[in-house]
C-alpha positions as CSV (number, residue, x, y, z in Angstrom):
1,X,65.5,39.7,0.0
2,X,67.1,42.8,-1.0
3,X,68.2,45.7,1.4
4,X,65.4,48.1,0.5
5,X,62.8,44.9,0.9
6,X,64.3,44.1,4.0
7,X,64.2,47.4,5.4
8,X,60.5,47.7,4.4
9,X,59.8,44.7,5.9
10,X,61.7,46.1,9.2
11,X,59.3,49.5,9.1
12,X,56.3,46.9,8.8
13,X,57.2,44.7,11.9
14,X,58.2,47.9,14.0
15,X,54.7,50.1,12.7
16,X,53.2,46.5,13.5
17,X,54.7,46.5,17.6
18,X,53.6,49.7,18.4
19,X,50.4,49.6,17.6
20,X,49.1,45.9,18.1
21,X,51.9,45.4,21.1
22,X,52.6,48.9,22.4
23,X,49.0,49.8,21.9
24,X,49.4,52.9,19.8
25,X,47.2,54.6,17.8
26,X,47.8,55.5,14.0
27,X,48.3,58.9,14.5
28,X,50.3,58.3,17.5
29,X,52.6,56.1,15.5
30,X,52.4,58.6,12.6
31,X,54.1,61.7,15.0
32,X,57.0,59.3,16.2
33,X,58.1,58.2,13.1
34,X,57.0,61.1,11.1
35,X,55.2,59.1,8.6
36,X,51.5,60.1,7.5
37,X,48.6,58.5,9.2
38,X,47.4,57.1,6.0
39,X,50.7,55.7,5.5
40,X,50.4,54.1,8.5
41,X,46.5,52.5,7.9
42,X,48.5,51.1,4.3
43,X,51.2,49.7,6.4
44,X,49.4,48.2,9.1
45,X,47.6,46.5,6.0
46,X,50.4,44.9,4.4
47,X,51.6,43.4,7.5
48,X,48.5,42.2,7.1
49,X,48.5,40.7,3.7
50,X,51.8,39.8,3.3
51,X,51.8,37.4,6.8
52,X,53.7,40.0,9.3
53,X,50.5,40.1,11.1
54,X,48.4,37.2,12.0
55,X,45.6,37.3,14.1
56,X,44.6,34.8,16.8
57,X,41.3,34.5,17.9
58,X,40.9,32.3,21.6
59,X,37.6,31.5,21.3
60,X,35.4,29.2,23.8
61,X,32.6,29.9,22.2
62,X,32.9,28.0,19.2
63,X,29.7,26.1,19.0
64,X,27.3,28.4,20.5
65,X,28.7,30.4,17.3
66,X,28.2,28.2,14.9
67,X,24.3,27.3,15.9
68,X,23.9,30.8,16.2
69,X,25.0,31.9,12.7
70,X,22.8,28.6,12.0
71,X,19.8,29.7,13.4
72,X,20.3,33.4,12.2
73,X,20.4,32.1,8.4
74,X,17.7,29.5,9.1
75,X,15.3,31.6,9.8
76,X,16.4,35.0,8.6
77,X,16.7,37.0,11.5
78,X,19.8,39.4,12.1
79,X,21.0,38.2,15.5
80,X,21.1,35.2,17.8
81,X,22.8,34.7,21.2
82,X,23.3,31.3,23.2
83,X,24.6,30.5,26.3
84,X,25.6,26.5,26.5
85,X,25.8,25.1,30.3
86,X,27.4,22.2,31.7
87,X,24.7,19.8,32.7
88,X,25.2,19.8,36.2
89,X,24.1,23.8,36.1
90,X,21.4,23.5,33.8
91,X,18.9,24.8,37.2
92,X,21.3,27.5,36.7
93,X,19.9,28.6,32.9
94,X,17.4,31.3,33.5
95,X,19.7,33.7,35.7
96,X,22.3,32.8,32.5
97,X,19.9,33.9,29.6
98,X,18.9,36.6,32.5
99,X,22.6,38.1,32.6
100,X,23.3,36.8,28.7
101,X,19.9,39.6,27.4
102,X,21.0,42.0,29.9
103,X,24.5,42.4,28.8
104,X,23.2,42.3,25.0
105,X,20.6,44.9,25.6
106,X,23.1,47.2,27.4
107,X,24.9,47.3,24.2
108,X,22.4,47.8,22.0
109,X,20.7,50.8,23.8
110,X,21.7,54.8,23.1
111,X,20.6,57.9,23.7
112,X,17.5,59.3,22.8
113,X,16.0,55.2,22.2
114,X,12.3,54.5,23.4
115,X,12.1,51.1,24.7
116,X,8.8,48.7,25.0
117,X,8.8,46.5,27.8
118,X,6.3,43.5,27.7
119,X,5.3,41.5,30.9
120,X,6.5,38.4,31.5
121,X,9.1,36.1,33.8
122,X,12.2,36.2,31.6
123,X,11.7,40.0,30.9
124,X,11.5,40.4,34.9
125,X,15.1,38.4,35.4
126,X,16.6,40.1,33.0
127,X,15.7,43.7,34.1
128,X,17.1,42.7,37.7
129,X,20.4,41.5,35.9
130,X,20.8,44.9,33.9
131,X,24.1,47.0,35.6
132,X,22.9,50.8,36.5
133,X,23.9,52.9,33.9
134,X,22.3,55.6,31.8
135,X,21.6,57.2,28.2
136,X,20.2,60.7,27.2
137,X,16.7,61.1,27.3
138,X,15.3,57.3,26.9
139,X,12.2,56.5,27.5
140,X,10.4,53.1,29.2
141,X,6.9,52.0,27.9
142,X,5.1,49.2,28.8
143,X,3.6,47.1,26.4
144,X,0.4,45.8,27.5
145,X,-1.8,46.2,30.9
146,X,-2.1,44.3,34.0
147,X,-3.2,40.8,34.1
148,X,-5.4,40.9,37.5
149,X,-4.7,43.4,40.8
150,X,-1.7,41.3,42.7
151,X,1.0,43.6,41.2
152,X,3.3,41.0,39.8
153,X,6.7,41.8,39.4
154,X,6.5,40.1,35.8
155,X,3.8,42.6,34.7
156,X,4.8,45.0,32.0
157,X,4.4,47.7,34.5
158,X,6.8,46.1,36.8
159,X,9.1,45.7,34.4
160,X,9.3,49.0,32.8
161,X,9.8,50.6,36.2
162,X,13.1,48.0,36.9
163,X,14.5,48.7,33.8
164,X,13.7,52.6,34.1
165,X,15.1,52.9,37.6
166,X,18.7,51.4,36.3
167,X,18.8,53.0,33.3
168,X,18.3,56.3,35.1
169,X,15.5,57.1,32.4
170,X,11.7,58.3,32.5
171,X,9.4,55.1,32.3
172,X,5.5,54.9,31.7
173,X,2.9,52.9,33.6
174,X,0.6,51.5,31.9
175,X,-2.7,51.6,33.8
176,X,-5.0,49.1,32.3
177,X,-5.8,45.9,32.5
178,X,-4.8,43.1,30.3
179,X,-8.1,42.0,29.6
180,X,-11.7,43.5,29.8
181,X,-15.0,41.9,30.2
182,X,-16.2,43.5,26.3
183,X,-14.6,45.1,23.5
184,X,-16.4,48.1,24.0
185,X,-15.1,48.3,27.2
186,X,-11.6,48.3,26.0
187,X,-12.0,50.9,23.2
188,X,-13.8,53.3,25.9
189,X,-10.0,52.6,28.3
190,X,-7.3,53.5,25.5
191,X,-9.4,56.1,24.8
192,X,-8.5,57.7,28.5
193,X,-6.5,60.5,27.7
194,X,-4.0,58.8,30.3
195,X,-4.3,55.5,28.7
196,X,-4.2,57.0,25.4
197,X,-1.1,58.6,26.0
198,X,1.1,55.2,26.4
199,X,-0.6,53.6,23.7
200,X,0.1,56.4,21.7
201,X,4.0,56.2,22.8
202,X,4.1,52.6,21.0
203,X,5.0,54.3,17.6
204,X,7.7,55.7,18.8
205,X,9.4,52.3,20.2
206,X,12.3,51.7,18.7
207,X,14.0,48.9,20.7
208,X,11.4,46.2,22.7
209,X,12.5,43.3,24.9
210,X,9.7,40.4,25.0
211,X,9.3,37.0,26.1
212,X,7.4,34.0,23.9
213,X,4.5,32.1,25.4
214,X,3.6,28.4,25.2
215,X,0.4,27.4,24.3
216,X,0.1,25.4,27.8
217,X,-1.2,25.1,31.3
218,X,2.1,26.3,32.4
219,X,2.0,29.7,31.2
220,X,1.9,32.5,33.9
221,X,-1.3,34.1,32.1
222,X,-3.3,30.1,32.6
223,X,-0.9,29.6,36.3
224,X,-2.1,32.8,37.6
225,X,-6.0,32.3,36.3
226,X,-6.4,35.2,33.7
227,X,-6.9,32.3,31.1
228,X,-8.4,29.3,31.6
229,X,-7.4,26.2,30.8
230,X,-11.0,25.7,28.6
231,X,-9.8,28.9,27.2
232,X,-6.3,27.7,26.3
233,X,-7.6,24.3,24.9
234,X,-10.2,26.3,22.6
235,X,-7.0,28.8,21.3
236,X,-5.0,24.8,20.8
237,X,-7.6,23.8,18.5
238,X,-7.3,26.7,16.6
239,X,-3.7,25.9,15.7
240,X,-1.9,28.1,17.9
241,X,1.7,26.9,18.8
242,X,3.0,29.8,20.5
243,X,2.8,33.6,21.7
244,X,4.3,37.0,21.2
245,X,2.8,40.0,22.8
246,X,-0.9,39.9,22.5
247,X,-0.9,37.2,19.6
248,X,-1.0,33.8,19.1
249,X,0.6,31.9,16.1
250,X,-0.1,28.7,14.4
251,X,3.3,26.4,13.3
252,X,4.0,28.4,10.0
253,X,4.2,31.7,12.5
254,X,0.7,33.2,10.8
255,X,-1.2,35.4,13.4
256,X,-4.1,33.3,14.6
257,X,-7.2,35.6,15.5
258,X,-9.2,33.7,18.8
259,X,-12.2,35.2,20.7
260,X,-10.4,37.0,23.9
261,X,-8.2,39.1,21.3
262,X,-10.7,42.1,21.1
263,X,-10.8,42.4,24.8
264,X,-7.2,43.0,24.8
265,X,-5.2,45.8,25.9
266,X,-1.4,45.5,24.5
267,X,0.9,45.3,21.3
268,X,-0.3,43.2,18.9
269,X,2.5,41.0,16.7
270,X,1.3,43.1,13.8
271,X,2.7,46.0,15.6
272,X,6.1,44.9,17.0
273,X,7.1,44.0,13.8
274,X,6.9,48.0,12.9
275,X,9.7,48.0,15.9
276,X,13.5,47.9,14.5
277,X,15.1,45.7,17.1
278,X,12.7,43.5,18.7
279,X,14.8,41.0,21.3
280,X,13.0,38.0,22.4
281,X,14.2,35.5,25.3
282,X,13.1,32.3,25.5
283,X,14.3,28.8,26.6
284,X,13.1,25.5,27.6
285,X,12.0,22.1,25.5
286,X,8.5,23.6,26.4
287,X,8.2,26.3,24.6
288,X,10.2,25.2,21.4
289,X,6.9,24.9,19.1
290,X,6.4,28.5,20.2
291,X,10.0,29.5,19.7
292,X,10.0,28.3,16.1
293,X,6.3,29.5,15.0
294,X,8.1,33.2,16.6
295,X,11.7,33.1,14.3
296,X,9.5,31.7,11.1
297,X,6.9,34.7,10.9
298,X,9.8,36.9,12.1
299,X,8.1,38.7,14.7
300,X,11.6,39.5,16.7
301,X,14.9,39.7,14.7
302,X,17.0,39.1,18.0
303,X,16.7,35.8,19.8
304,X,18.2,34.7,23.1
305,X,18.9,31.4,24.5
306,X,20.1,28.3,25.6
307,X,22.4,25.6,23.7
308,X,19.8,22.7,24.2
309,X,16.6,25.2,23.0
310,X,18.5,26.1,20.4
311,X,19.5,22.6,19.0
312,X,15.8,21.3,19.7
313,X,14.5,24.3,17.5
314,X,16.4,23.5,14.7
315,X,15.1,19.9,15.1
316,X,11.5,20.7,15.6
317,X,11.7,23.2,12.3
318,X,13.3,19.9,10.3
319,X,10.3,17.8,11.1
320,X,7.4,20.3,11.1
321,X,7.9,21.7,7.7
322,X,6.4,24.6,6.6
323,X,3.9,24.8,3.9
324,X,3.9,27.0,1.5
């Protein structure tokens, strides 16, 4: 190496120390050694390139990463997220995914956002793990009405309320039922100027947080009676594998249209795919039809959940494939 290489090289290691060691900035670095800040970006660049600078990532998450970026490509959707637990803490899953959305959706949120809150378990357990914190003017809507009169802490009202309360920002109730005894019925509610006025608010969503339904007896809408299981069995035969707001989908994740669906008040699938960033969680060997038939019509683009979910979904899409 020749002086004036040497030296260079010198100037590269010592630009390097004080900004990846000494935690300088560029411009910081720039004023000490009276060099230009976009001399310093170049420099900091060829430590790169020519080996001066090599970066070690310590990563633990290896293989959540790699089904994530599997998953993401699979099915075409920008984001997915997976917690992995030892076995012996698997009980311990659903305050994980909880805290795992919470911590995603804290970063995702900024000022001036209007976020849709559907009902649901997972969407309650998350909003209890969100940290207080707050953004400018954001807004809280609930997504569909009430299923029955107990005042669940899973309903979308419920939810919008926790979720307004730690972000410090306005939040809309929703005051509607679920489901009505007649369509007519239902058009004559959303048209209450009050009613109206949160329905209305759905176009302006830009961020939503949902959970995905199973197409069983185990879903909180057939455990707490608002469907019943001759109900649910008639919505099996017509193909339905899974939920999303006030849809159901087949296998291929196609928008199956059932008797009930007029007598709904809430977001249809249709609609929350007009939303940006629509975040789903969802885990359990349960609901990984309905996961799947969810990711392939692309109803949410971010997905949240656990290792064993995650590796069953890829397996369930392998051997249920979809027809074109």
């Amino acid at each position: 190496m020749t002086d004036i290489a040497e030296e260079r090289t010198r100037l590269l290691v010592k630009v390097s120390h004080l900004y990846y060691i000494d935690g300088l900035n560029q411009q910081e670095i720039a004023e000490r050694l009276g060099i230009s800040r976009p001399q310093i970006s170049r420099m900091l660049s060829a430590a790169k390139a020519q080996g001066i600078v090599q970066i070690s990532i310590r990563n633990p998450y290896s293989e959540e990463q790699i089904y994530e970026r599997v998953i993401a490509e699979t099915f075409g959707i920008h984001d997915v997220m997976i917690i992995q637990m030892p076995e012996e803490e698997q009980h311990l899953v659903d305050l994980k995914l909880a805290r795992a959305g919470a911590a995603l959706l804290e970063s995702v949120l900024k000022d001036y956002d209007t976020v849709g809150v559907m009902a649901g378990r997972t969407v309650s357990e998350l909003s209890k793990e969100l940290n207080y914190f707050s953004r400018k003017q954001m807004q809280i809507v609930p997504l569909i009405g009430g299923w029955g009169a107990d005042g669940a802490t899973w309903h979308a009202n419920s939810n919008a309320r926790m979720i307004g309360e730690k972000l410090k920002a306005k939040y809309m109730q929703l005051n509607a039922p679920a489901i009505v005894a007649t369509e007519e019925v239902r058009d004559t509610i959303v048209n209450e100027p009050e009613i109206s006025k949160v329905v209305d608010m759905w176009d302006q969503v830009n961020v939503a947080i949902v959970g995905i339904s199973q197409i069983t007896d185990d879903a909180s809408i057939v455990k707490f009676g608002y469907f019943g299981s001759k109900e649910m069995d008639e919505i099996r035969s017509l193909g339905a594998v899974g939920g999303v707001c006030t849809s159901f989908l087949d296998e291929q994740g196609q928008v199956i249209s059932y008797p009930s669906e007029p007598r709904l008040i809430g977001m249809s699938a249709e609609h929350l795919r007009r939303i940006p960033n629509v975040i789903a969680t969802a885990s359990g060997l349960d609901k990984v039809p309905a996961i799947c038939s969810v990711l392939r019509g692309k109803w949410v683009n971010v997905l949240v959940t656990d290792m064993v979910t995650a590796k069953a979904v890829l397996e369930w899409h392998q051997s249920h494939p979809v027809t074109s």
